[in-house]
N, C-alpha and C positions, 0 to 999 in steps of 0.2 A: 245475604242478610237483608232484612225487609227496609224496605225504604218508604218513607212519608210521604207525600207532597201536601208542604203545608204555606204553600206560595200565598201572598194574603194580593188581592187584586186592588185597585182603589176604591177608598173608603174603608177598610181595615183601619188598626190603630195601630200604629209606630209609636214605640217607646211612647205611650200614655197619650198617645194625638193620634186625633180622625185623619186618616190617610187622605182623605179628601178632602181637607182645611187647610191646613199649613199654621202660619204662626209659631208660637211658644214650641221649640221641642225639635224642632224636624221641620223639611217643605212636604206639600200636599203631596209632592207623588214620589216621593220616598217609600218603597214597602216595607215591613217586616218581613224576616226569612225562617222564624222559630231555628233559629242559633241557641244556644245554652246561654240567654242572660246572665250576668253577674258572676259566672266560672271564673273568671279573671281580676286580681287586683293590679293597684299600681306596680309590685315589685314582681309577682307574676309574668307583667304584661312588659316591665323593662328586661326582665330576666329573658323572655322570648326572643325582645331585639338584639340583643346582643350574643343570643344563640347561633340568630339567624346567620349574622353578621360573619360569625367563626373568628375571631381575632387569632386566634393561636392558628389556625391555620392558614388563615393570611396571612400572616408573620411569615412563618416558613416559607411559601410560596412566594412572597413580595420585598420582604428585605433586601433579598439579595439583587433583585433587578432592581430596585426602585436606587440603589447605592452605586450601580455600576450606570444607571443614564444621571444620577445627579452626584454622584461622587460625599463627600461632607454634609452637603445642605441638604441631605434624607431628612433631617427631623424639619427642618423648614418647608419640606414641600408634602411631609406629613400632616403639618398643619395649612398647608394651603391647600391638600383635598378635604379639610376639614369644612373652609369657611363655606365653600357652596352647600355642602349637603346640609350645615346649619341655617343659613336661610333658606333652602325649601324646606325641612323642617319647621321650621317657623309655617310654611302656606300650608302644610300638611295641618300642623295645630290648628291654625286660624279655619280652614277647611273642615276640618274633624268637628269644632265647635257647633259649626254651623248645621251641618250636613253628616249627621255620623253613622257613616255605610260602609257597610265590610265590603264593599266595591272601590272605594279610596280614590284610587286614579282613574278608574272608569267612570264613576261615578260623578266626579267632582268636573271633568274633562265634558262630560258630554254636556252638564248644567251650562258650565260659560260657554263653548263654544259648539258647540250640537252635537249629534251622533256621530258623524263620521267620525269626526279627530277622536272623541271619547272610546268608540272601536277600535278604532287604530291605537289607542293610548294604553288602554284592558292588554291588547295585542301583546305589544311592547315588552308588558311586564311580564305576561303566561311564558312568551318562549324564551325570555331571558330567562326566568326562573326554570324553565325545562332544563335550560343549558347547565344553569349552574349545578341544578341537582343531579346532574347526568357525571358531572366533574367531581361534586364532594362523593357519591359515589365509589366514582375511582378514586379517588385520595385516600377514602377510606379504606376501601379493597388494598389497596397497595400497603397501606400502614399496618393493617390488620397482620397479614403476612410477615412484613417488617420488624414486626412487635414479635411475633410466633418465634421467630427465626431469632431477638436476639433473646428471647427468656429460654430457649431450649438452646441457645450456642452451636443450633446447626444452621446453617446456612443454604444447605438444600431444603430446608421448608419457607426460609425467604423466598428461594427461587422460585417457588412454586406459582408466584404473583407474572414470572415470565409466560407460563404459560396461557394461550388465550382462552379454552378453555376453564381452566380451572378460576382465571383471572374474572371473565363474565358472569359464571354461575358465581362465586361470592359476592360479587356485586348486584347480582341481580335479588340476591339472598337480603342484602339488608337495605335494598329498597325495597320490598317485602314487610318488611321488618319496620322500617322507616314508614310506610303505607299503614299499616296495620295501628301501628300507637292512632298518630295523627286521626286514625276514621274513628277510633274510640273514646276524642273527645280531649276538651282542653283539660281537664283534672290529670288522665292519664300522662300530657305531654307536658304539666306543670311538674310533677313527679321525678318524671328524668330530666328534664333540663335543671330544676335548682342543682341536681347533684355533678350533672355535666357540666355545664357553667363552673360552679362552684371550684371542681376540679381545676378547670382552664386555667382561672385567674389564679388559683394557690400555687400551681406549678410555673406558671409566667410569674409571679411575684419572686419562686424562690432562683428562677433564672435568671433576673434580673439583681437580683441581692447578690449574685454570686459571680456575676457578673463586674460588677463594679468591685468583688473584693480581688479580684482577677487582674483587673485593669490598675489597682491601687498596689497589686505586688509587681507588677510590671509581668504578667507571666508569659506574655507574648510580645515578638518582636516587632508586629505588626500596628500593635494598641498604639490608641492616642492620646491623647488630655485633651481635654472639656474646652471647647472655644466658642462665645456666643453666636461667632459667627455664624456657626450653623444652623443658627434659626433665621440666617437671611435668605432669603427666597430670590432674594434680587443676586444673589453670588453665582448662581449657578452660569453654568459655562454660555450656554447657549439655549434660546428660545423652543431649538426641537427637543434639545434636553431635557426641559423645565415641562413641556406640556406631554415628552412620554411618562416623565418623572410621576406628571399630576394627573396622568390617566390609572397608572397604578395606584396612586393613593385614592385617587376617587371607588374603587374599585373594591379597596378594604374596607371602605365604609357601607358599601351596598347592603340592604339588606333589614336596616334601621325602620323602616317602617311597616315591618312586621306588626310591629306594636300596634297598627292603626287597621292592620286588615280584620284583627280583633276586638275592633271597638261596640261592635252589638253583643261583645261576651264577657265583655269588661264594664266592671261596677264602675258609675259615673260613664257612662260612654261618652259625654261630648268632652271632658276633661283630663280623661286618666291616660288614655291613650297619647296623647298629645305630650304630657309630662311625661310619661312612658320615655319616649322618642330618646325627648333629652336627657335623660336617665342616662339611655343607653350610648347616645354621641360621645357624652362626657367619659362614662367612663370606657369606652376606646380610645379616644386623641389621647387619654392619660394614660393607657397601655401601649397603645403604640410609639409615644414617646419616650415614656421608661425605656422598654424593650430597644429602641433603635440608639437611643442615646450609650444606655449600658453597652450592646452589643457591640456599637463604634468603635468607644475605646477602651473595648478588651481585646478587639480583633482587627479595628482601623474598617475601611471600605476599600479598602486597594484588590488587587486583581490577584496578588502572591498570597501565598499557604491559606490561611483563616480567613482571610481579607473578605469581607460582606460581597463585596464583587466582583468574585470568584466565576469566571462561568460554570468550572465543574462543578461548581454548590450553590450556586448562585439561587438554583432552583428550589433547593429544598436547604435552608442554611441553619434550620435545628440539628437535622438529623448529622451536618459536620461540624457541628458544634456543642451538640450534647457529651459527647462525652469528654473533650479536653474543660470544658466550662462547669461542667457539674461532675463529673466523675464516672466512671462505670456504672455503679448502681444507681445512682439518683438521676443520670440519664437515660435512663429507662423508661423513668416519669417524663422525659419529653417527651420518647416517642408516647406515651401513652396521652398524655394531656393533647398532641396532633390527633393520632384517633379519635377521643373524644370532641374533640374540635369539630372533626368533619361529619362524625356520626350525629351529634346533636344538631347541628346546622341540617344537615339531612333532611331530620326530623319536619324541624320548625320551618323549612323552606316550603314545606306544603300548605301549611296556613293560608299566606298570602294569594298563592296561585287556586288553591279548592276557593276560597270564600271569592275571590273576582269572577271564576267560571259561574259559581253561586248567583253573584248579582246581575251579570250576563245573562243570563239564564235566565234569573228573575223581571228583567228587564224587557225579557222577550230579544234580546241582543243574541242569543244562541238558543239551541235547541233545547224546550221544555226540560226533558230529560234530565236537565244537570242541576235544577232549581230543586231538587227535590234531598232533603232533611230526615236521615235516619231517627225515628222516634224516641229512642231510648238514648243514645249517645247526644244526640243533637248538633250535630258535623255535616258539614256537605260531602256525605257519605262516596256516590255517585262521580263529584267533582274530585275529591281525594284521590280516588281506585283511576280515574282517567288519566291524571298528574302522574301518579305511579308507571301504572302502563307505558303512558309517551317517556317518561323518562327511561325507564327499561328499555323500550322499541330505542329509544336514537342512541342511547350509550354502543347496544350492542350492535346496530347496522355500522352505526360509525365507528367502533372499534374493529369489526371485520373490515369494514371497507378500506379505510388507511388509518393510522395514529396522525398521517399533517394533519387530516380536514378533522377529527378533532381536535386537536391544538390550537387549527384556525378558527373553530367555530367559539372556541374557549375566548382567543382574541378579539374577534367581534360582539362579545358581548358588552363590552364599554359602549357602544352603539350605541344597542338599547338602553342600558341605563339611563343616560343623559337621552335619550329621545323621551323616556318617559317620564323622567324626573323634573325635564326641563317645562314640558307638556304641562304638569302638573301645577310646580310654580308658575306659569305663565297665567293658566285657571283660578289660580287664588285672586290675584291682581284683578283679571276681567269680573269675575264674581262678585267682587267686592268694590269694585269702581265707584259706587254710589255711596258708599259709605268714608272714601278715605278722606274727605274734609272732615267728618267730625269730632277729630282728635289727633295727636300728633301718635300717639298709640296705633289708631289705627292706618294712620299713612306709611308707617316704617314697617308693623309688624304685615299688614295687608296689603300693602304696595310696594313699596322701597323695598325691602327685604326679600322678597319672592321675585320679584323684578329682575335684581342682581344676582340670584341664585340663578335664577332660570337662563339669565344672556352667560354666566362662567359655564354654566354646562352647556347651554349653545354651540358657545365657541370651541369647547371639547369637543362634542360632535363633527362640525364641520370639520375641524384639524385630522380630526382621528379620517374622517371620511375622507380625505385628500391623502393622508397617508397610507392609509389599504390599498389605494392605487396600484400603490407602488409593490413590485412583487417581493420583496427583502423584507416585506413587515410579514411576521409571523412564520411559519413555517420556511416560506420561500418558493411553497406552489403556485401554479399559473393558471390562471386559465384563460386560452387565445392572449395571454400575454398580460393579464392584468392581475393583481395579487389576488388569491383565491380570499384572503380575510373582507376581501373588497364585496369580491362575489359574494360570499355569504350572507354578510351584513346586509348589504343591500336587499340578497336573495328574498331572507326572511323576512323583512318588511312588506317586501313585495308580495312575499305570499300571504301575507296576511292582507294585503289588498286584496287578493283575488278572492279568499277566505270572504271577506266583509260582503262583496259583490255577489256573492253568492247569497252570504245569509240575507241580505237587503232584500232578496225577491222571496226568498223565505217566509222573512219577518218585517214586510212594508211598513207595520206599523209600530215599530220602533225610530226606523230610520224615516220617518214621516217627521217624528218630535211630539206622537202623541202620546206616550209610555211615559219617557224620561224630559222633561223638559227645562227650556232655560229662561226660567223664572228667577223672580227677584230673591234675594237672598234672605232667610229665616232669621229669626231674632237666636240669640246665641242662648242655648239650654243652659241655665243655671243650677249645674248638680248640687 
């Protein structure tokens, strides 16, 4: 398909301002990228985030660990990986206001603190997002199969998902598929997500209704009754508990700021996306706490039969729970609303990583090549089809090579997260330094607030990085004696050092600070 380049250099006009001014709207060296303005509204653009997000199939996948390292206090340490990603939410807003670039974290990263960290920030987020899409993926692939096998009642077409062959080509099938919407534009990916979305929450709503009417006939031996306690964070057993507890919950919320890698396609760009966010935070912490609270005490968190903390179900706890909790037919719709879960996220996880290669790109931070805008759709066409590709190349290398090192690589992605989240937050604070006396608004929402967020995910970070050490976390592979999720984790960071070092002699005149620069802060667009 034919591709544009309609990279506007400085002095071009960004959103209605001479690229080479600044002021009212945008900073002087901000570009436009000829993105599809205005494709996007507010419910659009919160509908995205919480695509991205996948809550039903983070459920499944996290319930049941997140119950067996904190026992009870699951819905309290549900809401303790709430409160970080709500205050960098907040520097994301405050940020987007100011500066609103479908680059976000790169973007915002490189203004306060210069190139490098901003590179290594962009980094952060491309190869987490590889990973993850590499995982919904297979979640997908697996479900697809799962689903086939229980609506024809054979069982050798479930199996079919054993095999590695048949396992990769499906997967590779609806990252294809997953590639293909996304390069055709946010109308196309507005389309299927209201209806995927839509699905998620009507089938998590009637599982958690049924749920509680479960728990209320007593139907299981293992159920509990409702105790506030559970929302104390401070009960849990132990320190290493509470923060593997709050690496999984951090983990379900990832993904939320989709809403903001869309804000040059989103009507109101410095405002809508920002509201977006919290759109979509709110209504997770309120699905995820229905769902965990109902599922408690219908089934308890204990380790025997149903119990949330189960290891043999631990991992996937719809799929041993849909049908004593909804029935044979209507649990059908779980597995279906997981499918949908993971296929929609799919989807919408390209967003965030095409539009940062996008601004990279634009930046003169990576190779021309990627800066360039399908005419007709108006997508980072190029950036898309690359995202696709890597994500295909690493599922399949790593699914031939072992299943640990991808299971490990799945565990190091909490890394990245909080490396780039925390990055991010940190950015808001520095940016905005000059501004936080002139209001008590501005000191809590633009400093305090980002502040706090950025040091709870700090501290995630380093914990998590002390614990990969160790060879027991994750798989349990080694390498020369150190935990492989260690190796990884750090691997990739690293390579994306070596990556930057490379593009630096490339592209000197980015990493000079003469492209992207850190300048004072623009007056906030008034949509």
């Amino acid at each position: 398909m034919t591709q544009l380049d309609v990279r506007p250099r400085v002095g071009d006009t960004v959103n209605g301002v001479a690229g080479s001014g600044g002021g009212e709207g945008g900073e002087g060296d901000v570009r436009g990228k000829g993105l599809g303005k205005g494709s996007v509204g507010l419910v659009g653009s919160a509908v995205i985030g919480i695509s991205t997000v996948a809550p039903v199939y983070c459920l499944t996948s996290t319930l049941g660990s997140t119950a067996g390292e904190v026992g009870v206090q699951m819905p309290a340490v549900f809401l303790a990986g709430f409160l970080p990603m709500l205050l960098v939410a907040f520097a994301y807003r405050e940020l987007n206001k100011a500066v609103p670039d479908c680059g976000t974290s790169f973007t915002w990263t490189v203004k306060a603190f210069g190139p490098r960290i901003g590179w290594m920030c962009g980094w952060g987020l491309v190869i987490a997002t590889i990973i993850v899409l590499s995982n919904l993926a297979g979640v997908a692939t697996s479900y697809f199969w799962l689903l086939a096998g229980e609506i024809t009642n054979n069982p050798s077409i479930a199996a079919l998902d054993d095999s590695k062959l048949v396992h990769i080509a499906t997967c590779l099938t609806l990252i294809a598929a997953a590639t293909a919407i996304s390069y055709r534009g946010m109308t196309a990916t507005k389309g299927v997500q209201y209806t995927l979305v839509a699905l998620q929450l009507a089938v998590l709503a009637i599982f958690v209704a049924m749920a509680f009417q479960k728990a209320s006939a007593g139907s299981f031996d293992t159920g509990l009754d409702f105790s506030w306690q559970w929302m104390n964070p401070f009960a849990v057993e132990s320190m290493g508990a509470f923060t593997a507890g709050l690496s999984l919950s951090i983990f379900m919320y990832w993904g939320w700021d989709a809403c903001l890698a869309t804000n040059e396609e989103t009507t109101g760009s410095a405002k809508t996306p920002g509201r977006a966010s919290l759109i979509a935070m709110v209504v997770l912490v309120g699905s995820y706490l229905a769902t965990g609270i109902a599922a408690q005490m219908a089934v308890g968190s204990g380790t025997a039969g149903l119990g949330l903390g189960n290891p043999e179900t631990s991992g996937n706890v719809f799929a041993a729970l849909a049908g004593p909790v909804m029935g044979p037919m209507l649990g059908i719709l779980l597995f279906v609303a997981v499918l949908a879960s993971a296929t929609a996220s799919l989807q919408t996880t390209f967003i965030p990583v095409a539009r940062t290669v996008l601004a990279m790109s634009t930046y003169e931070a990576l190779p021309a090549s990627y800066a360039k805008v399908h005419p007709r759709f108006k997508t980072p066409g190029r950036a898309t089809v690359m995202a696709g590709v890597a994500t295909g190349a690493f599922y399949t290398v790593m699914t031939l090579v072992s299943e640990n090192v991808l299971t490990d690589t799945i565990f190091a992605l909490g890394l990245m997260i909080c490396f780039y989240y925390s990055l991010t937050a940190f950015a808001c604070a520095w940016y905005f330094r000059g501004e936080l006396r002139r209001s008590a608004r501005d000191l809590f929402f633009k400093g305090v607030f980002p502040v706090l967020g950025g040091l709870l995910l700090a501290a995630v970070f380093l914990k998590t990085l002390i614990d990969m050490w160790n060879p027991s976390y994750g798989s349990g592979s080694t390498v020369l004696g150190v935990g492989s999720v260690f190796v990884i984790g750090v691997g990739l960071l690293a390579l994306g050092l070596v990556i930057m070092l490379i593009t630096e002699r490339r592209s000197p005149a980015f990493f000079r600070g003469e492209i992207l620069t850190k300048s004072t802060p623009a007056l906030v667009v008034e949509d």
